[in-house]
N, C-alpha and C positions, 0 to 999 in steps of 0.2 A: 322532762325528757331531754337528753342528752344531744347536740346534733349527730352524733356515731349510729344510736338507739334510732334516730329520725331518719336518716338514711338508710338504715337497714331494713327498718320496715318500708319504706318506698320499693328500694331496691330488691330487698330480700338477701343482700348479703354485699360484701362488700369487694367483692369479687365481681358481682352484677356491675356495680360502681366504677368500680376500674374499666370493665369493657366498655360501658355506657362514655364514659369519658374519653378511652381509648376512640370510640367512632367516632365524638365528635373532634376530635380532634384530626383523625382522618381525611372526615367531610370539610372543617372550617380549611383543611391544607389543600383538596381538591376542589375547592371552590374557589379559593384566591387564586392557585394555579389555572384554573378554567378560564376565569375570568381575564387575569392577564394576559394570557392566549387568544382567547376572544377577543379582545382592544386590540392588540398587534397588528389579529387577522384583519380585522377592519382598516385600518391606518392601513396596513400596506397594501388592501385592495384599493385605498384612496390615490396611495401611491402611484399603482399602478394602472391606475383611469389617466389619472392627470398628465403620465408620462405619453401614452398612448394618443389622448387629448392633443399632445403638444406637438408630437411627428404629423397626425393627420392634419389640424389645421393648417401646419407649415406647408403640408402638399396641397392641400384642398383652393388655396388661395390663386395660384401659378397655375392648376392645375383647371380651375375653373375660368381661367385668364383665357388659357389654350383654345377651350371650348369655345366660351360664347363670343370674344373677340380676335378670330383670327389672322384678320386684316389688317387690324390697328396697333394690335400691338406685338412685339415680337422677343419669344421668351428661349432664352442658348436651352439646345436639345440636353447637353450636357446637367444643365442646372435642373431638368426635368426628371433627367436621369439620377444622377446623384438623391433625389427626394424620393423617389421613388425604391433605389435601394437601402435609405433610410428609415421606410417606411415597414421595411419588413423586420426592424428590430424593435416592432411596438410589441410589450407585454401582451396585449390583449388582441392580436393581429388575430385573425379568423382565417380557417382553409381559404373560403372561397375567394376573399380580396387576397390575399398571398399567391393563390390561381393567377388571377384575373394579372398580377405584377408578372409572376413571370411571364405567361406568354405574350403579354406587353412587350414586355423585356426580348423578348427570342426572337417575336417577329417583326416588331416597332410598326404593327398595324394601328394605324392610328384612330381606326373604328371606332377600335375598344378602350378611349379615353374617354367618352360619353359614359357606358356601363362602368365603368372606373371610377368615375366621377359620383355618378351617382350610388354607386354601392358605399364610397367614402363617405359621403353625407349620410346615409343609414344609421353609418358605423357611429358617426360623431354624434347624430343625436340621439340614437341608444346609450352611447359613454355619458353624455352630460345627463341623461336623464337617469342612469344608473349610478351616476356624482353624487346628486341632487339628494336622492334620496339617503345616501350613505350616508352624506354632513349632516342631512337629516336627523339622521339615527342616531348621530354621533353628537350632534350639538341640540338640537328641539326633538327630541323623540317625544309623542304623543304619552297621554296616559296608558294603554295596551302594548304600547311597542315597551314601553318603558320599564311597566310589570313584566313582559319577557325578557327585558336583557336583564332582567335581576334578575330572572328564576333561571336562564338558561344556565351560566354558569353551574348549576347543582345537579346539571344532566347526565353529566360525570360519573359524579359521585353517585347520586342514586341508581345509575345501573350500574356502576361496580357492588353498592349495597345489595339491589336484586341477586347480583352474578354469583353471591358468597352465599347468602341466604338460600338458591337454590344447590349449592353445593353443600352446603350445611344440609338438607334436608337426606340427599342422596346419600350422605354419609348415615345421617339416624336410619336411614332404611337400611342401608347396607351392611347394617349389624347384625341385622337377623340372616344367618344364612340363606335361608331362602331365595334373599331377593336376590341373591348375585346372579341365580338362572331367572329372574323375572324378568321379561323384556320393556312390562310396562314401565318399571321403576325406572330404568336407561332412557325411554321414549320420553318421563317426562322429562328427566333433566335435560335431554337436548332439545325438549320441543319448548321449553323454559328458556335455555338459553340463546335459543333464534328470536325469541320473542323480544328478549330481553338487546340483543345486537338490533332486532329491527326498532327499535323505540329509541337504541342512539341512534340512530345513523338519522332517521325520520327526522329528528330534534334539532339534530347538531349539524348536519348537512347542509354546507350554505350552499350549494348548486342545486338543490332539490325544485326550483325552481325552472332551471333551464333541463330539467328531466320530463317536465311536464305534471299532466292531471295523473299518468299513466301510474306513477314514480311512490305519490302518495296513496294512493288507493292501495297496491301494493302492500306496503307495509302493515298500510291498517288493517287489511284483512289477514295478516300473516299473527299482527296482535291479537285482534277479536278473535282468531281461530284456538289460538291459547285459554283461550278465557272459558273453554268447554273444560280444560283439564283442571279447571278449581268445582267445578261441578259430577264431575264423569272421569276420573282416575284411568279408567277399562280404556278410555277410547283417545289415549296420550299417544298411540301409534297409527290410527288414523289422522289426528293433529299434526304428527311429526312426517306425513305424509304429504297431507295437501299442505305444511310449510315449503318443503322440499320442491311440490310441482311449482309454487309461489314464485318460489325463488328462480327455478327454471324457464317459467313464465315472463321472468322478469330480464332475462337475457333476449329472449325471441322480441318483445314488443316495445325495449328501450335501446335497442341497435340501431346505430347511426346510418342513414341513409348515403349511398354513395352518389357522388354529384355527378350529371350527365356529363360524357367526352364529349370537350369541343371539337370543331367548332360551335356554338351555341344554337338555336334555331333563332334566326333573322340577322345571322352575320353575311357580311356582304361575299366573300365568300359561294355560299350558300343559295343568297338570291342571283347572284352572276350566272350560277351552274344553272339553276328554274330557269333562268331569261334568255339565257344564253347557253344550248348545251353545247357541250363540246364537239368541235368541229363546226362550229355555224359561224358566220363568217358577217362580223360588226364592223359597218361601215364609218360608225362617228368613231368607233376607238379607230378605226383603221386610218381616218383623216386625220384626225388626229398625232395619229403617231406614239398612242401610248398603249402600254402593255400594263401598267402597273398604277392604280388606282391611288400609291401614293404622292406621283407628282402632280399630282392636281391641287392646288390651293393646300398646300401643307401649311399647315400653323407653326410648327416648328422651325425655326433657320438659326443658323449660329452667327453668332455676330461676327 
């Protein structure tokens, strides 16, 4: 037997052969693409840890100085300032310390370098432990992590394979006239191809993680709910249903919470107004001679 005669009966023709070859070739192109993609995306979230890394330690250090020794040591307001405005060109800055910098910044309440202080140190050892783990991935990845970053790369490719394959199907039905008024045959290809976006996005999604438990549940129940239309045809528009509330579902319960307007509860502020309401008449500030709670032992002075 000939190898032509041996592949044709594999195949069944050599037209089979050509497409057969045709996909892998497809696939072996969206895999090497995926994957170089993938290595980038890492490196430059490494990138951008270590930049972020580098602004807040440079503030954390002066800034901690501020705090715990304010007598001894004495740090130019300016050079506080300056790091402070530096610190809001970190890649990975978050709303709330960006918050927390300006009205720093607006009122030069010096309260708010303690909560400053400490929301920075948060930040830094979320970054390093979010470091940790990347080089991780990147240089000693485990046995399972290791099978995933080989398989993830083909996530791609397998759902653009899904995405044709269910159009290839919609097409063989839609030859029969009939189907074009069928609404189930419509129902399934789109309750195929939600299935099919919710299985990338689940996969390939690197922030699915800061989405929460919420995020993946979600998806998989938008899959498994697919998985009635390989058994039950009839009921591809029920599927394409509760997809749709899924999804809907999925705006209401993964919406970002807004942060409370300051002033915060236990800003000095705050407890002045409780202790002291207004109009009441404070004898130690009055001996004193101060109006303004910042020329008391200020840690800041320029040189």
């Amino acid at each position: 037997m000939s190898l032509t005669e041996w592949m044709v009966d594999i195949f069944g023709s050599l037209n089979a052969l050509v497409a057969v070859l045709l996909a892998t070739a497809v696939f072996s192109g969206l895999y090497i693409y995926s994957a170089s993609r993938l290595l980038g995306a890492r490196k430059d979230s490494l990138a951008r840890i270590r930049q972020s890394l580098s602004i807040y330690t440079r503030l954390a250090g002066p800034l901690g100085t501020v705090i715990n020794r304010p007598t001894r040591t004495a740090i130019p307001e300016d050079l506080l300032i300056r790091l402070l405005q530096e610190c809001k060109s970190a890649d990975l800055l978050i709303r709330e310390l960006h918050e927390q910098i300006d009205t720093f910044l607006s009122d030069r309440d010096e309260s708010r370098l303690t909560t400053l202080h400490k929301l920075l140190n948060r930040e830094i050892d979320r970054l390093m432990k979010e470091r940790d783990e990347l080089v991780g991935r990147l240089e000693k990845p485990g046995w399972g992590m290791g099978l995933w970053l080989l398989l993830k790369p083909a996530v791609p490719a397998l759902s653009l394979g899904a995405a044709i394959l269910w159009t290839a199907i919609l097409v063989q039905e839609l030859r029969q006239s009939s189907a074009w008024t069928n609404p189930e045959v419509w129902c399934l290809w789109l309750s195929s191809m939600i299935a099919t976006i919710s299985f990338y996005r689940l996969l390939m999604d690197s922030r699915r993680r800061s989405h929460g438990v919420i995020y993946t549940v979600l998806h998989l129940l938008i899959l498994i709910s697919a998985l009635t239309n390989l058994i039950w045809i009839e009921a591809s528009p029920y599927v394409l249903a509760t997809q749709c509330l899924l999804y809907l579902a999925g705006f209401r319960v993964t919406a970002t919470r807004q942060r409370r307007k300051r002033p915060y509860a236990g800003h000095p502020e705050l407890m002045e107004q409780f202790l002291h309401p207004a109009g009441e008449y404070d004898p130690l500030i009055d001996s004193a001679g101060l109006t303004e709670p910042e020329t008391v032992n200020s840690p800041l002075r320029s040189r």
